[in-house]
N, C-alpha and C positions, 0 to 999 in steps of 0.2 A: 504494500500500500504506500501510496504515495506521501511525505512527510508530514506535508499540511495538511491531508487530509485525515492524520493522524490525531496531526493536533486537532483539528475541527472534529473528531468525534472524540477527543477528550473534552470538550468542552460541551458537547453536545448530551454527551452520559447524565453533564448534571444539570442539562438542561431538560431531559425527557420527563423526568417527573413532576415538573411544575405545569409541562405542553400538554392539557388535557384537551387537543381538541380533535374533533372528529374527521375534520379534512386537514389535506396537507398542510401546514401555517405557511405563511407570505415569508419572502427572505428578509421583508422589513420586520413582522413578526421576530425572526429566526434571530435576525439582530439584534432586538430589543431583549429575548430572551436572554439570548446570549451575555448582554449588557447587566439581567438583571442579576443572572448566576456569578458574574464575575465582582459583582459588586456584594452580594449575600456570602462566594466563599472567592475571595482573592487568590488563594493558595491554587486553582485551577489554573491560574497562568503559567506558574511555574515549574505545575506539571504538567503542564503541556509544552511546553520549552524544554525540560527533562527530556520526555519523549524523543520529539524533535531532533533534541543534541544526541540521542539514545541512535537513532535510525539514522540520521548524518551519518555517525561514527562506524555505525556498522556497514554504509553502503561505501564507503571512504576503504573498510578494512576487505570488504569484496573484491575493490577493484585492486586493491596491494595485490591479493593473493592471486590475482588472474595475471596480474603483469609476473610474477614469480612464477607462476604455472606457467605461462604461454610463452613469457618474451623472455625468459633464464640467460637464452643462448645470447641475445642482442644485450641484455646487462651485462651478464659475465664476459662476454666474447665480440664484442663489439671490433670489427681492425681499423677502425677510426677514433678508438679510444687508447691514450697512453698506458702502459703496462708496466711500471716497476714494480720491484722484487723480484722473485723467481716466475717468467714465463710458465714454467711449467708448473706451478707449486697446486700442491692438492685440496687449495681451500682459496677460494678469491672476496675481496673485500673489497667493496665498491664505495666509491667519496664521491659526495658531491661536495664542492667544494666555491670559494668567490674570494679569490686575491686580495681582498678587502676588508675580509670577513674577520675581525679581532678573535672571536672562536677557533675560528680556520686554523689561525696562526699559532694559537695556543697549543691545539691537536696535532700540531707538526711534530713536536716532540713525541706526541704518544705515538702517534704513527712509526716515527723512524724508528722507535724503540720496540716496536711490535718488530717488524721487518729483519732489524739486526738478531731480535730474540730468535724468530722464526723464519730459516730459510726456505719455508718450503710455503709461504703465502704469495700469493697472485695480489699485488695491490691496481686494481684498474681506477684511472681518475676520470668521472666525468665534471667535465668545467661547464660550470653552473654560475653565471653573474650574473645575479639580480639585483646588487646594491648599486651599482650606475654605472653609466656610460663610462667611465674610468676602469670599473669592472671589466666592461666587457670587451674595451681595447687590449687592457692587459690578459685576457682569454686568450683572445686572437692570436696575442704578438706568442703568446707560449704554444697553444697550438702550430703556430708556424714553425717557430723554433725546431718541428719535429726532421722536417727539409734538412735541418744544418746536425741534426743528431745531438743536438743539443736540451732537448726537450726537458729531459729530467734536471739538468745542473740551470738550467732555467729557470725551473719550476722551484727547488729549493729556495733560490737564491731569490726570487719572488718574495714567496712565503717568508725569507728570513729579512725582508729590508723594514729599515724604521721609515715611517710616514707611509701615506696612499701609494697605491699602483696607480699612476696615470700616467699620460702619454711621456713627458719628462722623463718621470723616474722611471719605467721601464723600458723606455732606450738606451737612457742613460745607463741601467743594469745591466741591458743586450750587448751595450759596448763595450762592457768591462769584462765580459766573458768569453768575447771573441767573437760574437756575433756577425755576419756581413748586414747591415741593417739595411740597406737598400734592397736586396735579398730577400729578408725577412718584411719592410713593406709590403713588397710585391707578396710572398706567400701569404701572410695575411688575408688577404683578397679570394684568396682559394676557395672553391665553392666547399670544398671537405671541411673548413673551418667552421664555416657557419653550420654546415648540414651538423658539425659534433653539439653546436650548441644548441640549435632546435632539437635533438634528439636527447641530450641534457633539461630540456623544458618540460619535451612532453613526459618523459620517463617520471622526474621528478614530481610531476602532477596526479600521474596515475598510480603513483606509490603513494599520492597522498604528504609529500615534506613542505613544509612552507619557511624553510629557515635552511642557513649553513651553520656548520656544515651538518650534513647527512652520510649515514652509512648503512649498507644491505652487508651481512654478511649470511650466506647460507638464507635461512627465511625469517631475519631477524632484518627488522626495519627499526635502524638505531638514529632518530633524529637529536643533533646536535652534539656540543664537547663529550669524548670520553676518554677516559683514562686507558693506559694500555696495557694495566689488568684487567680490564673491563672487553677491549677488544681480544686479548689472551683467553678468556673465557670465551668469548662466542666462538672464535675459533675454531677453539677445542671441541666445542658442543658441534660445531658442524661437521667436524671430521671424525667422530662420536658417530654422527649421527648418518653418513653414507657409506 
């Protein structure tokens, strides 16, 4: 059943026993009832907003579990998504993540420390900027990075700078690392670049994350900072668990 219509027959239960009439009543009726039950028991609003947020959540947790069933292989295995750690490792841990994200950058360490503890993790990042147009240049310029095989010592050194990603500082960073920046312009522009970041949008919507960072490990939908004992346990659970 539809949500609202949820909530309208929560509201409606305690309107049937006042409604003694014998033909259908008028929607102006239905209103008026409506008005008179919410005003004799208030506490009906907010269980019907209970409800509501009840059946949201649950059709929110439907569409997770379809995108985990159906699209595994385009999460986990994406060849338009970068891949540190072990390629081959027997447990993958997907980030979304935004250069901008103060969270993001915190997670850096638990990440890295997952990684060095465990060499046999697949870490795949999708690049996810939703905090601004700053974001989503510096997306770009590191997906391009990928052209110069740079992509990973990029991506640290992103993540490890003080102040914003934006167009400045992330040249400025491309230059210090070797970058050919004219190069990486032009790659930029590459239609693979953008196609990883709409595929980052939709993915991230139909999993339901509304924040960076995000993490899928195994069928665990872990939104925002975690500790990397925290990522050590899900881990474990998922390679437990196949």
């Amino acid at each position: 059943m539809h949500p609202m219509k949820t909530a309208a027959l929560a509201l409606g239960l305690a309107i049937v026993p006042i409604a003694g009439f014998a033909q259908e009543p008028s929607d102006t009726r239905i209103k008026e009832l409506a008005l008179e039950a919410i005003r004799e028991n208030p506490q009906i609003v907010m269980e019907a907003v209970q409800l509501l947020e009840q059946e949201q959540a649950a059709t929110r947790a439907d569409a997770a579990a379809d995108v985990l069933k159906n699209q595994r292989q385009l999460l986990e295995r994406d060849p338009n998504a970068p891949v540190l750690g072990n390629p081959e490792g027997d447990v993958t841990v997907v980030e979304f993540f935004d250069y901008n994200c103060p969270y993001c950058k915190r997670a850096m360490s638990e990440v890295q420390g997952l990684l060095d503890a465990d060499s046999n993790v697949r870490l795949v990042y999708r690049e996810w900027p939703i905090l601004s147009e700053d974001s989503v240049f510096a997306a770009k310029a590191a997906l391009a990075a990928r052209q110069q095989g740079k992509y990973e010592e990029f991506h640290w050194a992103l993540m490890g700078m003080e102040g914003r990603a934006e167009e400045a500082s992330v040249m400025r960073l491309a230059e210090e690392i070797g970058l050919d920046i004219e190069q990486l312009r032009t790659d930029m522009d590459a239609s693979e670049v953008q196609e990883h970041i709409d595929e980052s949008m939709r993915l991230s919507q139909a999993l339901g994350f509304n924040g960076t960072p995000s993490f899928v490990i195994g069928d665990a939908l872990v939104p925002g900072f975690v500790e990397q004992d925290q990522l050590e346990a899900l881990v474990d659970k998922t390679r437990e668990s196949d």
